[in-house]
C-alpha positions as CSV (number, residue, x, y, z in Angstrom):
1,X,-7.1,-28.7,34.9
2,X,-8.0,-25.8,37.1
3,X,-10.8,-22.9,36.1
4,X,-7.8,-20.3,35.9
5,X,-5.6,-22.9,33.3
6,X,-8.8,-23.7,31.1
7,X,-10.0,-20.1,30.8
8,X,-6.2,-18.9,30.3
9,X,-6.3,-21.9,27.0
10,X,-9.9,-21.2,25.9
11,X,-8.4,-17.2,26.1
12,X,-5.4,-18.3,24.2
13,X,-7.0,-20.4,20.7
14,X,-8.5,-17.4,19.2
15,X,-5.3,-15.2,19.4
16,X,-3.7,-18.1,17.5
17,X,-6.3,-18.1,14.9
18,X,-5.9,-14.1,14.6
19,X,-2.0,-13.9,14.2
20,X,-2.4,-16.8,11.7
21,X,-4.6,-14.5,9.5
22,X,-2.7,-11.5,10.2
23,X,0.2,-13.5,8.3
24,X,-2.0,-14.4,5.3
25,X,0.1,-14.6,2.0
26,X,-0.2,-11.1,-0.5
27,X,-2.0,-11.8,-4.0
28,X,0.5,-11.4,-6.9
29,X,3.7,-12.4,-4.9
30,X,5.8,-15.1,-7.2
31,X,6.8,-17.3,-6.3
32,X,4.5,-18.0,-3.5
33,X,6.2,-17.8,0.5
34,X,5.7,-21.1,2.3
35,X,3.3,-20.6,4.9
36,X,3.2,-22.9,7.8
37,X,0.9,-22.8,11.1
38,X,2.3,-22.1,14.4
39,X,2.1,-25.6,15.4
40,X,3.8,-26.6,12.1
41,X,6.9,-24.2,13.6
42,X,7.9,-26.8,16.3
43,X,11.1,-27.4,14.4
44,X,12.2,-24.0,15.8
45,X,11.7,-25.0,19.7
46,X,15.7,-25.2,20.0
47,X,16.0,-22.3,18.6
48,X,18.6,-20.6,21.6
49,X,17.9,-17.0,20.0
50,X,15.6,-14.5,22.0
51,X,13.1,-14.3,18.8
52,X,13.4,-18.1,18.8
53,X,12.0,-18.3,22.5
54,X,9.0,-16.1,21.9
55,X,8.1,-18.1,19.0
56,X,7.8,-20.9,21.4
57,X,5.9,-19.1,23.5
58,X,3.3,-18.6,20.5
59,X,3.6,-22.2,19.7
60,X,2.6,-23.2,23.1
61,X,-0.4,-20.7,23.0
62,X,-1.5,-22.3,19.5
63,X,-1.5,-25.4,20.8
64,X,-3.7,-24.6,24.2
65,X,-0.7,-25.2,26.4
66,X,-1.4,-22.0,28.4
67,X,0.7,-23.1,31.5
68,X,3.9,-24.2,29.3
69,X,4.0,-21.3,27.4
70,X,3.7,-18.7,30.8
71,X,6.6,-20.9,32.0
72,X,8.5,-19.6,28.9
73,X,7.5,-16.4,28.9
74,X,8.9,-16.2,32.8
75,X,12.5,-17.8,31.7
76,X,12.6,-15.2,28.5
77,X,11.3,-12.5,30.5
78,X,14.1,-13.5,33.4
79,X,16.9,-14.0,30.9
80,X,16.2,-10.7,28.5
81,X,15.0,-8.4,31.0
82,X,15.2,-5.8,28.2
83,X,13.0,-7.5,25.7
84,X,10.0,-5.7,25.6
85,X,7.9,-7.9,23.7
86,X,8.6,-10.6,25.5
87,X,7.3,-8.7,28.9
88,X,4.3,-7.7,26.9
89,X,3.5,-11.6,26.2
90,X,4.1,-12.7,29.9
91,X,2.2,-10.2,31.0
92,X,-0.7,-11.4,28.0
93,X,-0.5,-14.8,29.6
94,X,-0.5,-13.4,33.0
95,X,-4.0,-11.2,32.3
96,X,-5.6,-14.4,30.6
97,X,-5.7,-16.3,33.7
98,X,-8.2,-14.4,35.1
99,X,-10.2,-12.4,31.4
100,X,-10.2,-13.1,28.3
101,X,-7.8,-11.7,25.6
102,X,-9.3,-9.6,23.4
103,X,-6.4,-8.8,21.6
104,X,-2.3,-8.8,21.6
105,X,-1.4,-6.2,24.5
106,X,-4.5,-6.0,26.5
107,X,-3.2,-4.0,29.3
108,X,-5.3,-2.6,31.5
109,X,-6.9,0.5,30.7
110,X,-5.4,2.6,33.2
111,X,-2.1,1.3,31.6
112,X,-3.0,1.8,28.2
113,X,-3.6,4.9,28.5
114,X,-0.6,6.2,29.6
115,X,1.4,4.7,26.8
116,X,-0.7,3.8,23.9
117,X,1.6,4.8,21.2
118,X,4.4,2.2,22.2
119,X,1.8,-0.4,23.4
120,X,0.9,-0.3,18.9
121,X,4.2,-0.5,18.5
122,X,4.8,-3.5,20.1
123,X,1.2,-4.8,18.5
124,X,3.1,-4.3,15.3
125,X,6.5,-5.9,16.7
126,X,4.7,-9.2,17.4
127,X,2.9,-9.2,13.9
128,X,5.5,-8.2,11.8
129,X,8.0,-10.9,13.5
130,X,5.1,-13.7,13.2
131,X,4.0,-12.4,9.9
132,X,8.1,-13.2,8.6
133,X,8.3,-15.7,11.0
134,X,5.2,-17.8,9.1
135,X,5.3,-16.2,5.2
136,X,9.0,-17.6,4.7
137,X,10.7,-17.3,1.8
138,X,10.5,-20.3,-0.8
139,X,13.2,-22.8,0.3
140,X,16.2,-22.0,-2.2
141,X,14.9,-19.1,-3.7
142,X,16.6,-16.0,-3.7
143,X,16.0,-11.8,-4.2
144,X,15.9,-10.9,-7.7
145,X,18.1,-8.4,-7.5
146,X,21.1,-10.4,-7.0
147,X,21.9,-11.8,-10.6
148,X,25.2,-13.0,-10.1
149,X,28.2,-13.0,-7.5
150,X,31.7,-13.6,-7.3
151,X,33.1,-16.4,-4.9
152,X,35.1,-13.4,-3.5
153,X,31.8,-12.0,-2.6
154,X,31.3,-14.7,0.8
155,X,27.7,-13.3,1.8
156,X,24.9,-10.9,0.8
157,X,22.3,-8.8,3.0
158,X,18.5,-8.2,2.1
159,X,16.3,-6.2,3.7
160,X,12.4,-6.3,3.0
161,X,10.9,-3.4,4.8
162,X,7.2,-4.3,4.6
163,X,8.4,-7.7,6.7
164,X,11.1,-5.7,9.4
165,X,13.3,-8.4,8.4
166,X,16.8,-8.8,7.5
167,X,17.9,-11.8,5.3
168,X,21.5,-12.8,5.4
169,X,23.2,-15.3,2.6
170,X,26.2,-17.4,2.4
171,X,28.2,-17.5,-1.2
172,X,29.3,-20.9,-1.5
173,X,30.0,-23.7,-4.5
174,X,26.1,-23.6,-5.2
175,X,25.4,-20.1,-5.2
176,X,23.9,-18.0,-2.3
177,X,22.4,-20.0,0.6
178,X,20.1,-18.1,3.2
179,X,21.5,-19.2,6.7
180,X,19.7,-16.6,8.8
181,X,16.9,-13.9,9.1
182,X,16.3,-11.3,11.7
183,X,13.6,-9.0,12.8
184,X,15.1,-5.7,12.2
185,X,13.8,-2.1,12.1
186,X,13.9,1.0,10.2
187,X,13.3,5.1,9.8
188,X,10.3,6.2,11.6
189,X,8.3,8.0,8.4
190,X,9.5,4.0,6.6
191,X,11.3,3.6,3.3
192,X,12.2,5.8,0.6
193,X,14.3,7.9,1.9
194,X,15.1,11.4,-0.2
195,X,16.3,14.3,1.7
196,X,18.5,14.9,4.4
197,X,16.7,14.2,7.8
198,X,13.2,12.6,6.3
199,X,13.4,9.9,9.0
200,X,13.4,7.4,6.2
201,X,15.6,4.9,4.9
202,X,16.7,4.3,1.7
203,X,15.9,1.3,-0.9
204,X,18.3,0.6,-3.3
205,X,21.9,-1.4,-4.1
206,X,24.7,-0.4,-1.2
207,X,27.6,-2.3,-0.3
208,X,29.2,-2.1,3.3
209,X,32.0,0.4,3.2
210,X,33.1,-0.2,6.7
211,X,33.3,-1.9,10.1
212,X,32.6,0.5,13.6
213,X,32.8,-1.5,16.9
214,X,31.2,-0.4,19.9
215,X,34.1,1.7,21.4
216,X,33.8,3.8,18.6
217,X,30.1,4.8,19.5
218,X,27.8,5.9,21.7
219,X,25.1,3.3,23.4
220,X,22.8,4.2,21.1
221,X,24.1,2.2,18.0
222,X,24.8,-0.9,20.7
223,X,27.6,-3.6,19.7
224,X,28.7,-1.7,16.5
225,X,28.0,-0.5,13.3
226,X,28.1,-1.3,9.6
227,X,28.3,1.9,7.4
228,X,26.7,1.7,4.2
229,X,27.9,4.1,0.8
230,X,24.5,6.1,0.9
231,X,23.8,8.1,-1.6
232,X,25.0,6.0,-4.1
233,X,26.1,7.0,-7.8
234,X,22.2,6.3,-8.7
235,X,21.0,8.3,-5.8
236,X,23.0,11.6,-6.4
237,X,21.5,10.9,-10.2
238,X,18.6,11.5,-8.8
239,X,19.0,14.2,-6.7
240,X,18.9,12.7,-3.3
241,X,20.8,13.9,-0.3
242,X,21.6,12.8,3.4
243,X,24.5,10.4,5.1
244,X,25.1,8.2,7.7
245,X,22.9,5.4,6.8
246,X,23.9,2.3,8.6
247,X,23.2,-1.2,9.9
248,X,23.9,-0.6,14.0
249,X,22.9,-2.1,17.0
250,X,20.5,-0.8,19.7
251,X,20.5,0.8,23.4
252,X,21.8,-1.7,26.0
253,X,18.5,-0.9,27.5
254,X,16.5,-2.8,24.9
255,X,16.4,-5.9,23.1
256,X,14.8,-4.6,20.4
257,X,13.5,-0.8,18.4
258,X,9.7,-1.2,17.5
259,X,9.4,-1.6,13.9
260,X,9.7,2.4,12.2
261,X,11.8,4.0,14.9
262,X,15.3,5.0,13.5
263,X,16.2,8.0,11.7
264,X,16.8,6.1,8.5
265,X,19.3,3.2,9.4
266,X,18.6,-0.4,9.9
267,X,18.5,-1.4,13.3
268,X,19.2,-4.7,14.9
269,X,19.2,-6.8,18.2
270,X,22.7,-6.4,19.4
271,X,23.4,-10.1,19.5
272,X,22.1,-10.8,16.0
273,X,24.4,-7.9,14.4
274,X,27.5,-9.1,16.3
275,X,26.8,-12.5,14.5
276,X,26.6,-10.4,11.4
277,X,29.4,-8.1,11.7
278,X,31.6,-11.6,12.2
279,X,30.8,-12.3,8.7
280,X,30.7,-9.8,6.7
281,X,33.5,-7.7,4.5
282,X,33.6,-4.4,4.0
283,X,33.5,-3.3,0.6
284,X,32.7,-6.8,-1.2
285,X,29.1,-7.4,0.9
286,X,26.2,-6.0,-1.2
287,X,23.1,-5.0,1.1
288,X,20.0,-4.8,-0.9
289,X,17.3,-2.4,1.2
290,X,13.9,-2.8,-0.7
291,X,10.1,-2.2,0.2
292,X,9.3,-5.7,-0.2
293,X,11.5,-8.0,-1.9
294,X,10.6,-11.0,-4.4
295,X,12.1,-14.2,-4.5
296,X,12.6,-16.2,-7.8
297,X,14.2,-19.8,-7.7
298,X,18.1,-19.1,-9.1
299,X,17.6,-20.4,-12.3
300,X,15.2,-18.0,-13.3
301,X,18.0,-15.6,-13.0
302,X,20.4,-17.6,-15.8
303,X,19.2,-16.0,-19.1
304,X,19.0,-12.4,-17.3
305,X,22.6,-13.6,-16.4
306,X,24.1,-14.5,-19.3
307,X,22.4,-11.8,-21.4
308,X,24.1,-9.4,-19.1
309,X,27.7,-10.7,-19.3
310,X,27.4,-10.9,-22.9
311,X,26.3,-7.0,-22.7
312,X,29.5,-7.0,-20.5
313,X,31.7,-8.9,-23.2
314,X,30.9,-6.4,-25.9
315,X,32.1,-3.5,-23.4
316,X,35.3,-5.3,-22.5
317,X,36.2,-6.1,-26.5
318,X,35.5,-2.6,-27.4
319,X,37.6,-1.1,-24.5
320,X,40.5,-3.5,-25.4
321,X,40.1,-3.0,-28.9
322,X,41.1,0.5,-28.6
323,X,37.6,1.4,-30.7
324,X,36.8,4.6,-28.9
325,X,33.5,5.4,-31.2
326,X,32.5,1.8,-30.3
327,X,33.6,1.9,-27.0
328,X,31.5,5.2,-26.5
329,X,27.9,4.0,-27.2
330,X,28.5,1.9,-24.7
331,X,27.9,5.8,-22.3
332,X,25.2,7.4,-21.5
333,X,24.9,11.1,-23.0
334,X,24.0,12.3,-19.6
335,X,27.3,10.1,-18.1
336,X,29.4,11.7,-15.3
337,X,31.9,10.8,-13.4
338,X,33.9,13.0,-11.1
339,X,33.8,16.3,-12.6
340,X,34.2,14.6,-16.2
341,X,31.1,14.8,-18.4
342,X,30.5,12.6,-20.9
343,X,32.8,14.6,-23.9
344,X,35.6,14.7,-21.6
345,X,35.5,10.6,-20.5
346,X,35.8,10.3,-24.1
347,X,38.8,12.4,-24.2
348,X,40.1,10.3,-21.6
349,X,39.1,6.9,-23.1
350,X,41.0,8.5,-26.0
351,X,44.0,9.3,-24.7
352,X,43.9,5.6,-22.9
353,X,43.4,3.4,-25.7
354,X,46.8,4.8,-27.1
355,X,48.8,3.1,-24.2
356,X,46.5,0.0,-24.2
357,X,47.8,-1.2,-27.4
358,X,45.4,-3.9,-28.5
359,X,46.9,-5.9,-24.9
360,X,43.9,-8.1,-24.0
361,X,41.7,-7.1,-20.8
362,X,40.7,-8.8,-18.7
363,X,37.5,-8.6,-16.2
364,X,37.8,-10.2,-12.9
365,X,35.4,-11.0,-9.8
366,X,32.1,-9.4,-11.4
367,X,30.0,-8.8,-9.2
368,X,26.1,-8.1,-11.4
369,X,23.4,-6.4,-9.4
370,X,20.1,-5.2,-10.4
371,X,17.4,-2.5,-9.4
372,X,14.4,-1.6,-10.5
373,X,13.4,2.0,-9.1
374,X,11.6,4.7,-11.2
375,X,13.6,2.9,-14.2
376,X,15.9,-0.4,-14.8
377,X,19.3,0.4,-13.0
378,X,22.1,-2.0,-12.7
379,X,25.3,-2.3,-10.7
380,X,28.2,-3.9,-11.6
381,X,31.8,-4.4,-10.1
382,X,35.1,-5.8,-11.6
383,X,39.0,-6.3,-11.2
384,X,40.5,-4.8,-14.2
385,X,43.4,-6.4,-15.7
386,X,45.7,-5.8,-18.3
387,X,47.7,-8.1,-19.8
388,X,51.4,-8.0,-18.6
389,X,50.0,-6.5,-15.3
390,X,49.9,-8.5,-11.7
391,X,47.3,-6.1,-9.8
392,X,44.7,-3.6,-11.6
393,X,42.1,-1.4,-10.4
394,X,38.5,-2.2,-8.9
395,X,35.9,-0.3,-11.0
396,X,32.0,-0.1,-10.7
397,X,30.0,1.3,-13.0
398,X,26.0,1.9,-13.2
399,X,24.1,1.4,-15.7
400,X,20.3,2.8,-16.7
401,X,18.1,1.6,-19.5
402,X,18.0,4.6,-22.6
403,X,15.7,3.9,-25.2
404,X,15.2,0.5,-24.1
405,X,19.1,-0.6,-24.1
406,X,21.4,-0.6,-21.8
407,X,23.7,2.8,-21.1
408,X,26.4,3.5,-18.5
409,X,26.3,6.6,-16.4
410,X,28.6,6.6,-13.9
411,X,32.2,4.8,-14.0
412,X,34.6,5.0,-11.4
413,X,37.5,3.1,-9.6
414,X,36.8,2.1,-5.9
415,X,39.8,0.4,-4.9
């Protein structure tokens, strides 16, 4: 081993034992992520992915083997010229042969000076991506929020800001099934977004309303874009405004955005959102956006579950029934819908239940998400079908908790 290789590995063990603690599970998160060591990650060497590479490189550096992992570097560096992280490790590597790392980026100083703004940004990059890349969700578990879908509904989307990462699902025979994650980034001021032009992005329950392809746009959104239905019935409840929140792509230019640098959308590496775009359907694909999500095992979710469709049940009975008084405290005094208030849905439920005629109803394709905001919200979709009828309408409704029970606010046919 030469003087340059063992001062580059004896440089290289500390950073390992840094990013490791850097990673460190959150007190009070249930159930707990499954954290592994860097070494422990070897199962993702193959990975072909640009993210999967770097994580190789880290392995190598965790496991003292400085001159493998500089190889790797070179290649990734070579092959994504426009991955900036991945020049920032190389050149890591590079600078250990000859000092000591101090820390992730230690650029020279004449260097750092002149851009020490995006040299943190990257810091941040490389953390956040190990941080999600080590903390990973509890095998099987799922988000809370989403307590039950349709096998119409094929995937789902969540995004946990705190963790810059974007969680994609599969809807198969035994429920949703995570098949892939991605580093992803968001508004520059972070989450919560509530006016127009705040730079932040929005948490809550969207669902895909469209598909944009990259002839459509400018470079700056990359291979495409998928446009989510921001503001949201709950959103305009509570007062906020903006538009034009979306999951897009990024500059040709770059690989990757640092982590906070959108004006509120949800940025990804251009080949990782073409895999998604593949996937996905407009209008049926849910995209949860939350600060940090929590996971729970699915059966955790079965009594919330079936409580809910039995809360469901007693809306569809009383709507068939032709019960408008019954059918009514199912609404929200404060419900609106349109330009109807809540008197005049009533004299439209009214005048309906005349021409429904005690035919059964019946609800198809639910689709049950939840929320929890400054209060319980839930959002529900459904087919609606009369008997004697081959096609009905697609409704969604919202629903807030009132007094401790369940009230909806907003009703309205989508498709």
């Amino acid at each position: 081993m030469s003087a340059d290789t063992a001062q580059a590995n004896a440089a290289a063990k500390p950073k390992e034992q840094s990013v490791v603690a850097a990673a460190a599970p959150q007190e009070g998160s249930a159930p707990a992520p499954h954290v592994v060591s860097l070494q422990q990650l070897a199962q993702h060497t193959n990975d072909p992915s640009a993210e999967g590479r770097l994580l190789e490189v880290y392995r190598l550096v965790g496991a003292g083997q400085a001159p493998q992992a500089m190889e790797k570097a070179r290649l990734l560096t070579q092959d994504v010229p426009n991955f900036h992280l991945a020049q920032l490790v190389y050149g890591d590597l590079l600078l250990a042969r000859t000092n000591p790392l101090q820390h992730m980026g230690s650029a020279p100083n004449e260097l750092t000076s002149k851009a020490p703004e995006r040299l943190e940004q990257l810091r941040v990059e490389a953390n956040r991506r190990l941080m999600a890349l080590q903390e990973r969700p509890p095998v099987g578990a799922i988000p809370t929020q989403f307590i039950d879908l349709p096998p119409t509904t094929k995937h789902a989307i969540a995004v946990d800001a705190s963790r810059s990462r974007l969680y994609l699902f599969e809807n198969g025979p035994h429920g949703l099934q995570l098949i892939a994650d991605h580093y992803a980034s968001i508004g520059k001021l972070g989450p919560d977004k509530s006016v127009q032009g705040d730079q932040r992005t929005p948490i809550g329950v969207y669902y895909i309303t469209s598909r944009l392809d990259a002839s459509q746009l400018t470079d700056l959104y990359g291979v495409g874009a998928l446009p989510l239905n921001y503001p949201n019935e709950y959103d305009r409840r509570m007062g906020r405004t903006g538009s034009g929140i979306w999951l897009h792509g990024v500059p040709s230019d770059s690989y990757a955005r640092s982590p906070q640098s959108t004006d509120g959308c949800v940025a990804l590496a251009n080949p990782e959102l073409q895999a998604i775009m593949e996937r996905v359907q407009p209008r049926t694909t849910p995209v949860i956006i939350a600060r940090s999500l929590d996971w729970v095992e699915p059966q955790a979710l079965e009594a919330p579950r079936r409580d809910l469709h039995n809360l469901l049940e007693g809306w569809r009975v009383a709507r068939a029934s032709g019960d408008v008084n019954r059918l009514m405290s199912f609404y929200s005094p404060q419900f609106a819908s349109g330009n109807r208030d809540h008197d005049q849905w009533r004299q439209l439920m009214e005048r309906e239940a005349g021409s429904q005629k005690g035919r059964q109803l019946q609800l198809k394709d639910m689709s049950i998400l939840s929320w929890r905001d400054r209060s319980d919200v839930l959002v529900v979709t459904f087919g609606e079908l009369n008997q004697g009828e081959r096609t009905g309408a697609v409704k969604r409704q919202y629903w807030g908790k009132e007094g401790g029970l369940w009230k909806i606010f907003y009703e309205g046919v989508i498709g």
